[in-house]
N, C-alpha and C positions, 0 to 999 in steps of 0.2 A: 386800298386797304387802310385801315385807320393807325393812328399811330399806336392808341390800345392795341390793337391785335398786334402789331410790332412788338411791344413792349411783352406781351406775354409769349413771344414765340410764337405763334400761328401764321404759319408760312402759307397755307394752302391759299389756291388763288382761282379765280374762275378757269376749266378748262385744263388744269392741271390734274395730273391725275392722284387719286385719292389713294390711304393706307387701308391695310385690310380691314380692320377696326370701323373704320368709318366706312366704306364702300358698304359693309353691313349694315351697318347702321341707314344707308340712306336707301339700300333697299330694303329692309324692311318697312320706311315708309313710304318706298312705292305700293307695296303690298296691300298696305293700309289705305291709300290713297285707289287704286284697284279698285279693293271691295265696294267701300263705302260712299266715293265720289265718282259717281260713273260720268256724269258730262264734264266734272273737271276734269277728272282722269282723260278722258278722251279729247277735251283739246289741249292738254300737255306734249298729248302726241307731236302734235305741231311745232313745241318747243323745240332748240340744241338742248342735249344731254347735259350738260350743266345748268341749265337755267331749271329745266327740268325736274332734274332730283331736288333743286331748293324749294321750287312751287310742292314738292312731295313734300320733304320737313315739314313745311308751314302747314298745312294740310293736316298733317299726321299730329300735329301738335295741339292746333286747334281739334282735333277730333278727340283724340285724346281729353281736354277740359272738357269739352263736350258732355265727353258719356261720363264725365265724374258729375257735373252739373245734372244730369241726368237720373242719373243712381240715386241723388235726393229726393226724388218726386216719388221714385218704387224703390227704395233700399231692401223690397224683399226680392226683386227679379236677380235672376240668375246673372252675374256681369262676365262680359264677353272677353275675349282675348286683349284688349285694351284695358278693361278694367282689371283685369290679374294685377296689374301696379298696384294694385293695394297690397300684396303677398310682397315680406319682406322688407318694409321699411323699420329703422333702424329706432330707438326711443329718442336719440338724441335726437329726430328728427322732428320729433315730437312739441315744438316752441316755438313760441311769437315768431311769425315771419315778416320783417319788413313791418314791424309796428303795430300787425295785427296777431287778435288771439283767438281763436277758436272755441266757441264750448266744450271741454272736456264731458269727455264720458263715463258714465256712472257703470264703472263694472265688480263684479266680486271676486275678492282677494282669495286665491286659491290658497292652499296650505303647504307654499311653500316662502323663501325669503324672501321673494321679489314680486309685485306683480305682475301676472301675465301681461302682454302691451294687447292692445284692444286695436280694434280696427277703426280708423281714423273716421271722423264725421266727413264728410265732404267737404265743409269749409278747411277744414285742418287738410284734407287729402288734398286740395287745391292749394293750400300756401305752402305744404311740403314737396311739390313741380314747382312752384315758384321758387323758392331758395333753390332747388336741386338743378334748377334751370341757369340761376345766378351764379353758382359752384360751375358749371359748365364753362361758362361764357368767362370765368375766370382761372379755367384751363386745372380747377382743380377735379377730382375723383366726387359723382357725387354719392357714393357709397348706400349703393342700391343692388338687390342680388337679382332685383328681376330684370331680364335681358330687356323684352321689349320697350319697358319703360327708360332705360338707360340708350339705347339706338335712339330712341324719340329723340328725347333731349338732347343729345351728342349730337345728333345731327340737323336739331330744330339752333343749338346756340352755335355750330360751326357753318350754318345759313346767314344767321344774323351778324355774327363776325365776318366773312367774308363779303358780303356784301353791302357791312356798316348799317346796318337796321335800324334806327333808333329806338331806343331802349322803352321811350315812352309809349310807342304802338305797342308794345308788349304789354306793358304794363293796363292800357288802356282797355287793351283786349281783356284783361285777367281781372281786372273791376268792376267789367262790366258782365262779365257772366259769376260775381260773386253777386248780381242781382237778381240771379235764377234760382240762390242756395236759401233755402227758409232759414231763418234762424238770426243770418245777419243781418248789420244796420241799414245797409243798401236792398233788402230784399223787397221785392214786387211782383207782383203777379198778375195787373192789371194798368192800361195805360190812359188816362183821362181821356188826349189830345195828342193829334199825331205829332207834335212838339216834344210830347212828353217819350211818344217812343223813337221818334230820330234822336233826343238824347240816349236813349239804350242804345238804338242801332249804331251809334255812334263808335260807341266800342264793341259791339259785338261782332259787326260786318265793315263800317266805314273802315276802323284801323289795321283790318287784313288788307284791304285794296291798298292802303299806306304801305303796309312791309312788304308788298307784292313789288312797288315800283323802283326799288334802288334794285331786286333780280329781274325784273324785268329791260329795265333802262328806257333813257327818255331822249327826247331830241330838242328837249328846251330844258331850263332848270326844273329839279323837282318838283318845286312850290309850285309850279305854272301848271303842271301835273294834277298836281291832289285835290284839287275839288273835284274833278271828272273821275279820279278813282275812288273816291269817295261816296260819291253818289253812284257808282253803278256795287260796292258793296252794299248799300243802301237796297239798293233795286234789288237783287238777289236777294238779300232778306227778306225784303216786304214780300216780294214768291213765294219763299220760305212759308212765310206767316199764312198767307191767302190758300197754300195748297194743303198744310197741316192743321186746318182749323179743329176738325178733329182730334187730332192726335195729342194737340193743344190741351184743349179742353179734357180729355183725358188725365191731363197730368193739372190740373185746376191751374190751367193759364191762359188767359187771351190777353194775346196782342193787338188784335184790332182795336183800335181807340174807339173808347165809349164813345165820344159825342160825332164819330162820323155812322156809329152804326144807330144811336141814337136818331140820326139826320131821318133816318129812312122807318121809324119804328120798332125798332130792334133795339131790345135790349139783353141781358145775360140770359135770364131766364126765356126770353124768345130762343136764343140760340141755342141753348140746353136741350128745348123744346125741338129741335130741328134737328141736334143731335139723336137725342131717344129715339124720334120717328123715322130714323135715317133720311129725312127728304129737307131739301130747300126750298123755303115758302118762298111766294112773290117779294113781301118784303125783304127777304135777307138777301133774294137775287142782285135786288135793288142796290142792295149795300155792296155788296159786293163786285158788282159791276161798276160803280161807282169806285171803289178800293183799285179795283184793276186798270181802271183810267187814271189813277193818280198812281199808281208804278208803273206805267206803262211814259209817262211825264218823265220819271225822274230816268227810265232808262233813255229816254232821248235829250236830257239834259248829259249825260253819263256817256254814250255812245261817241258824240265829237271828243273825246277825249282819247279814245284809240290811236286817234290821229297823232297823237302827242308823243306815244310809246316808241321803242325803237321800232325800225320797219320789221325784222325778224320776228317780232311776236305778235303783231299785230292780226296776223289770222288765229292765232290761238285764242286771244282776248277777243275777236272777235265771234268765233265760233262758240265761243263759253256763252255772250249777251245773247245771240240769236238761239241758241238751245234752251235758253234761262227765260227767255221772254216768251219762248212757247207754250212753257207751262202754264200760261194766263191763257194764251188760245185753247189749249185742252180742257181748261175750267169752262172757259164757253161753250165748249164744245159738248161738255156734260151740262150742257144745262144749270153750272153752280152745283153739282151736286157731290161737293165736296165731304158728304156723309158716307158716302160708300163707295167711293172707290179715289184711289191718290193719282195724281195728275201725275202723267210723267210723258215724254217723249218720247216715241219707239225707238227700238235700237238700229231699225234700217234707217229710221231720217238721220239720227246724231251720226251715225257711217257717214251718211250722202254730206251733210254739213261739215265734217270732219274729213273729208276726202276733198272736197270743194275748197278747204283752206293748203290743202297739202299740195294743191297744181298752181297757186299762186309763186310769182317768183320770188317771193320774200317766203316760203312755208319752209320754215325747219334749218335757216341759215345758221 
């Protein structure tokens, strides 16, 4: 434990057991981790119970940004039980976070003293978790009436506190998905060169494999660690990317870098074209099958790094790569035809995969 968490009182320690307050808190984001992350969900299984509910915080917290990142692209969809956080934030809440400022909202002064408080842009509703996340982490109240959103944080900064997280991964994480929000100075919606989006991925997936490794644990120093969790955060995104191209461009975003889809003929309006028709032409096969050879690299640059993790989790991390790298076989296995219908892994294999780490002698130590 750090000597900060000393200093503020935070006594909890891995494996100790938890107050009523927080045990709620970190199952509510098992719940969340349940729903929304079924192959992560399912090789946590394989975790101990404490390493477990911290891989849930992190999880629930990055989901949480998520669907606020999200809610910018359709701020007219309906927002799910995670987005309820927007209900009840406080005015004070309402300023510069950390240096930055958000566009204020243009609303009409009702006819009373005060005005009504407005419902934050997404950029504001994002540096409003960042402070209330800071408040956390510094053992104060961060005076919020919505429950779910207060267990996230409580038990995303009592993860990072007990396990010493460094503060930067967070921060990294939170910069780099203020690149998904229109409006701000980092925003983009298109990536030149796969340069350009390993620096996105950088923060958006490499620095979760970073906060993953101090609850995970290592058998060498950290640093010797994080280029291999780094690049298989990497690898799970680029999936991400190759499997939602669709749902991508839906919200007017591609990730696939121009000049690799360029390589093969393919440009926006090709793939627009592919979308409308629901079908994948020859050409974007091309590309794409090419895409899936170069994530398919970085998970085997990323893989010899399990080795490095403590031996207890090593099937869980393991089982997560081989369920995550399937979803490239199922893209093949459609033919690329990632227009109509989404890759995913049956629930009988991730069972068998997920069963296959649990008879290992190191499963669930």
């Amino acid at each position: 434990m750090s000597p900060r968490a000393l200093r503020l009182g935070i006594v909890n320690v891995p494996g100790r057991p938890l107050t009523g307050d927080l045990d709620a808190a970190y199952a509510s984001c098992r719940r969340i981790a349940a729903e929304h992350g079924r192959t992560y969900y399912l090789a946590t299984t394989l975790l101990s119970p404490h390493r477990r509910q911290a891989v849930h915080a992190l999880y629930a917290f990055a989901r949480m940004v998520d669907d606020i990142v999200d809610h910018a692209d359709n701020p007219t969809r309906v927002l799910d039980p995670l987005d309820s956080t927007r209900r009840g934030l406080a005015p004070a809440h309402r300023s510069t976070v950390v240096g930055r400022r958000a566009p204020a909202r243009r609303t009409e002064t009702p006819r009373v003293q005060r005005p009504a408080p407005s419902e934050p842009e997404p950029a504001q509703h994002l540096d409003i978790v960042e402070k209330q996340l800071r408040l956390a982490l510094d053992h104060r109240d961060i005076d919020t009436t919505d429950t779910r959103r207060r267990q996230i944080i409580t038990a995303a900064a009592d993860t990072i506190t007990r396990y010493d997280i460094a503060h930067t991964h967070i921060q990294t994480f939170l910069d780099a998905m203020r690149m998904d929000i229109p409006g701000t100075a980092t925003h983009r919606t298109r990536y030149a060169t796969m340069g350009e989006l390993r620096e996105y991925m950088w923060g958006s997936a490499a620095a979760i494999g970073l906060q993953l490794l101090p609850v995970l644990g290592t058998v060498v120093p950290v640093a010797e660690a994080e280029p291999a969790a780094a690049a298989l955060g990497e690898a799970f995104q680029l999936t991400n990317f190759l499997r939602d191209v669709a749902e991508d461009l839906d919200r007017d975003r591609v990730y696939l870098p121009t000049d690799e889809l360029r390589a093969f003929g393919v440009d926006e309006p090709h793939l627009r074209a592919c979308h409308q028709r629901g079908h994948t032409d020859a050409p974007l096969r091309r590309a794409l099958a090419h895409l899936i050879a170069v994530n398919r690299d970085i998970y085997r640059r990323a893989v010899p790094g399990i080795a490095l993790l403590a031996p207890r989790v090593r099937p869980a991390i393991a089982t997560a790569a081989t369920l995550y790298a399937e979803i490239l076989d199922r893209i093949e296995a459609a033919d690329y035809q990632v227009f109509t219908s989404r890759a995913t892994v049956p629930h009988r294999r991730r069972i068998l995969v997920a069963a296959k780490g649990l008879t290992t002698p190191t499963g669930r130590l």
